[in-house]
C-alpha positions in Angstrom: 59.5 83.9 122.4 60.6 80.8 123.6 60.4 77.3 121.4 58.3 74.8 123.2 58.6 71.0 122.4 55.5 71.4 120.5 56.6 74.4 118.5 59.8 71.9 117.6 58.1 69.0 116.4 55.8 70.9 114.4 58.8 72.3 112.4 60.0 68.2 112.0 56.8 67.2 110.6 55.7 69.9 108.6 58.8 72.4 107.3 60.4 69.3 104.7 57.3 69.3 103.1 55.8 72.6 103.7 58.0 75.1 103.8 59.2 78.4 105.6 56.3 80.5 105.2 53.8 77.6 106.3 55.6 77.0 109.6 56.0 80.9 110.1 52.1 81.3 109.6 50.7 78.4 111.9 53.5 79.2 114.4 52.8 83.0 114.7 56.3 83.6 114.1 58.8 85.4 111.3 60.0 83.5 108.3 63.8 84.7 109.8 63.3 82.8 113.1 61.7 79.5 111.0 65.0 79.8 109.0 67.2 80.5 111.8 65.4 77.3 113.6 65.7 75.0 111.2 69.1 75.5 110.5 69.9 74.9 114.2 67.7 71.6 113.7 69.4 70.5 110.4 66.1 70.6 108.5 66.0 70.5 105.3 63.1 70.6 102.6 62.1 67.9 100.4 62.9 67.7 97.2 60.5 65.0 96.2 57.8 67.2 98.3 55.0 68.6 95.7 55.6 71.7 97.7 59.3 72.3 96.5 58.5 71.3 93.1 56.0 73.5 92.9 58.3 76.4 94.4 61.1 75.4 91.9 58.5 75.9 89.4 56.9 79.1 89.8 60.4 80.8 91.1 61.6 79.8 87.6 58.2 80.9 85.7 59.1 84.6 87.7 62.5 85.1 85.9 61.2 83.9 82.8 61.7 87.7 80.6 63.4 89.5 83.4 67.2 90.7 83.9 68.7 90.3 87.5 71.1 93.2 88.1 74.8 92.4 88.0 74.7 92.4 92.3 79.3 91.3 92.0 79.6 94.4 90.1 77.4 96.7 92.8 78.9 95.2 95.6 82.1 96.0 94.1 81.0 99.3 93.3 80.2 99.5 96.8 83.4 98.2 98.3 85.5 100.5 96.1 83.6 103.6 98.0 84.6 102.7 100.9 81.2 101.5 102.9 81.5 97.7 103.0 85.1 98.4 104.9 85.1 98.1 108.7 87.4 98.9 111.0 89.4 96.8 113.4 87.8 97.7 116.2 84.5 96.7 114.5 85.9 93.3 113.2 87.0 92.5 116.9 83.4 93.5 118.0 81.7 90.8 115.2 84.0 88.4 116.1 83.5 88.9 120.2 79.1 88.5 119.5 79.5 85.7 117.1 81.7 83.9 119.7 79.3 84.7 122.7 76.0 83.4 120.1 77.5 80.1 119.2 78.8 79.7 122.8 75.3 80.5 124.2 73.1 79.2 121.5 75.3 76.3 119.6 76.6 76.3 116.1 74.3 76.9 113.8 74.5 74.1 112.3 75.5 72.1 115.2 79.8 71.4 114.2 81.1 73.3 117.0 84.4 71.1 118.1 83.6 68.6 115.3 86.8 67.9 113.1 87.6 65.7 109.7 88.3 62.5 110.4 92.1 60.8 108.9 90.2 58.9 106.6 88.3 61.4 105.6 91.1 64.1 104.8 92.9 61.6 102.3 89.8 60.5 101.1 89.5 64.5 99.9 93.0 64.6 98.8 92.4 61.7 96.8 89.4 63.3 95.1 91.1 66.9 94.7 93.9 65.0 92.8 91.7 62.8 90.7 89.5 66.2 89.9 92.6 68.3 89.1 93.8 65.6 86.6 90.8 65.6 84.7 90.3 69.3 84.7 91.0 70.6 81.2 93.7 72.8 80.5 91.6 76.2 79.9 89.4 75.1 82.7 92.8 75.2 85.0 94.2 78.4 83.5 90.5 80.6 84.2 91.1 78.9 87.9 94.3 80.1 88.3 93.5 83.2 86.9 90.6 83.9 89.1 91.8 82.9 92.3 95.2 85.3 91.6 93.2 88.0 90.5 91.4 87.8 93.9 94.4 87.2 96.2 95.1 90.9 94.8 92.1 92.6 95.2 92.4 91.2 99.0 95.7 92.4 99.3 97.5 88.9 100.2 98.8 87.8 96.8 102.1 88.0 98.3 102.2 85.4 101.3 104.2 86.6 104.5 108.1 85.9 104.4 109.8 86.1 108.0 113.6 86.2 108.5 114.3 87.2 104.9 116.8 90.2 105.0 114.5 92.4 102.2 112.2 93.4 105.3 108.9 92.1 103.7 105.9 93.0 105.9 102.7 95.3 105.3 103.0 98.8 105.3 100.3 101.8 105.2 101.2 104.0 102.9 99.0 106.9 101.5 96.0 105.6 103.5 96.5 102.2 101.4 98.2 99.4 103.6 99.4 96.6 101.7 102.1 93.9 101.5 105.5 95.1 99.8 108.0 92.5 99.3 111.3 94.8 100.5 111.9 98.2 101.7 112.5 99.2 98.3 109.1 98.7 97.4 107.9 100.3 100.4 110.5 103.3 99.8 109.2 103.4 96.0 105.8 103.7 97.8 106.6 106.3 99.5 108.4 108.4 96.7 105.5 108.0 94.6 103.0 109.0 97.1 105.6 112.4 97.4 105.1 113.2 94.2 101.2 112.3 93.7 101.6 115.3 97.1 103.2 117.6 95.2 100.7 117.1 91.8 103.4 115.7 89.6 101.6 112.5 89.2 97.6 112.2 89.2 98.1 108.4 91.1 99.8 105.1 91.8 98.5 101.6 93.6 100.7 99.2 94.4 100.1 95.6 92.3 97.0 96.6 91.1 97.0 94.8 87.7 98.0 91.1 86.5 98.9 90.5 82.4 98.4 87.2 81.5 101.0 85.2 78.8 97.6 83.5 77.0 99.3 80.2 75.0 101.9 79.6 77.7 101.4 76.6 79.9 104.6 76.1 81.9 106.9 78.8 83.3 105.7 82.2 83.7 102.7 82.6 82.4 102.0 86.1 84.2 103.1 89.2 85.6 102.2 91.3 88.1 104.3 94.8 87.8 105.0 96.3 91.1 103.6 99.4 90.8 101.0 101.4 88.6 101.2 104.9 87.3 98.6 107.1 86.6 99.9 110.6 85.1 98.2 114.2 85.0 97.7 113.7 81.4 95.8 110.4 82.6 98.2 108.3 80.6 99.5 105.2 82.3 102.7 103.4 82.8 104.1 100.7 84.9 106.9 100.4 87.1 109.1 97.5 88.4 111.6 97.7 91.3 114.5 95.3 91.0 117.3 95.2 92.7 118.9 92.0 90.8 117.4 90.2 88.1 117.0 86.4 88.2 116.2 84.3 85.6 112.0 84.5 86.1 112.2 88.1 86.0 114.1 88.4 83.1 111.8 86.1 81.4 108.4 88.0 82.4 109.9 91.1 81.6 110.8 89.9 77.6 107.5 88.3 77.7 105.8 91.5 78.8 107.6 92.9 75.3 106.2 90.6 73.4 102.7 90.5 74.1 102.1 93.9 75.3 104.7 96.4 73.2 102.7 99.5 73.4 102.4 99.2 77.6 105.2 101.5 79.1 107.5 99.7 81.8 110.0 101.3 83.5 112.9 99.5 86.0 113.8 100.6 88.3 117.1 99.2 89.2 119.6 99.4 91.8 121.4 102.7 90.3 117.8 104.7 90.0 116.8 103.3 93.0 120.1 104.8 94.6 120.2 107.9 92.7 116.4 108.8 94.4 117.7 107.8 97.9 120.4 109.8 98.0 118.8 113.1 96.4 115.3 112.3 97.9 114.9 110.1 101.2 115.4 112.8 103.6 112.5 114.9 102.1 110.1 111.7 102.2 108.2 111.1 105.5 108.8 107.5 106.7 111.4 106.8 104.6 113.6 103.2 105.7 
């Protein structure tokens, strides 16, 4: 059903200070297209309304006793299962109606084309500097933290390199495409996913899990092992694949001694890494 001018400035004069469901009620229409409406419109409610105060006050009286269910950890739940995951073709097909609603209908709320101003973009520099100054120590670890710990559960911890001569790029591997930082990663990969095939280990993911140095505040305050290890006996053990050591890695990997001595890391290095090529690469599927 089409919006008339009358239907239009009803929503200006009333929704601020009535609401959704009042406009949806007079207007014979569903409290999704009221939303959807105003949004294009840049309505808002008023805050100073008696309406929203009183909505603010009984939404608040309705939680008072009750326990909302943890909905991060069901999504997760969900996600880990498999049914939040779309394809690309089905990513392409979003992306293709979106493009084709905004183009037809406007932004939603109305910045299609619209860009930051100069001014404005130092302006928000400014304040991002000023903010992280301020921000006190712990407060800047738990951000770190958090925004590391998601960059791995996306996948894209490890930013794209191009023209390096370790081949970095993503690789699908066991149904589980992720970035690896050289071919020996992506070989390791491989040979573990071999053996999970043959039942000598239960699993393995691929930086999976982040240990955190708590008390060091410059240097390396974290590591992320390359791989994880879970045996048939459902014990657990961590493997690195280095090729050369540098002077970061040698420091994570005494740090990982000190604050975690009963976790089991294993190197690989360049001679192991060898020794399984040479006996193993021309039984693995895919190997580079």
């Amino acid at each position: 059903m089409a919006w008339t001018n009358e239907d239009i400035q009803f929503l200006i004069t009333h929704y601020p200070s009535k609401g959704r469901n009042f406009c949806a009620e007079k207007l014979n229409r569903s409290a999704a297209s009221i939303r959807q409406k105003t949004s294009c419109l840049g309505l808002y409610q008023d805050r100073n309304s008696d309406f929203f105060k009183d909505w603010q006050y009984r939404a608040a009286k309705s939680k008072i006793g009750k326990k909302r269910p943890d909905q991060a950890e069901v999504i997760k739940k969900i996600h880990s299962e498999g049914k939040l995951i779309k394809t690309h073709d089905q990513c392409k097909a979003i992306s293709v109606r979106s493009k084709k609603w905004i183009k037809e209908n406007g932004h939603p709320k109305g910045m299609l084309g619209k860009k930051h101003t100069n001014e404005f973009k130092v302006a928000q520099s400014v304040r991002s500097l000023l903010n992280w100054e301020k921000m006190p120590e712990e407060k800047r670890m738990a951000r770190n933290k958090k925004i590391m710990q998601t960059r791995i559960s996306n996948g894209n911890y490890a930013p794209k390199r191009n023209g390096c001569t370790w081949k970095a790029g993503w690789r699908e591997i066991g149904i589980k495409k992720k970035y690896y930082r050289s071919r020996w990663e992506a070989n390791y990969a491989r040979y573990l996913e071999w053996l999970k095939s043959l039942g000598e280990i239960k699993d393995w993911a691929h930086e999976s899990e982040v240990f955190w140095f708590d008390g060091i505040k410059r240097g390396c305050v974290s590591y992320l092992p390359d791989f994880k290890v879970t045996n048939n006996d459902n014990s657990v053990e961590f493997h690195e694949v280095k090729g050369w050591m540098d002077a970061a890695s040698k420091t994570k990997l005494n740090r990982m001694k000190k604050y975690y001595p009963n976790l089991k890391l294993i190197l690989i290095d360049q001679k192991i890494y060898k020794d399984i090529a040479a006996k193993l690469s021309r039984l693995i599927h895919g190997w580079e």
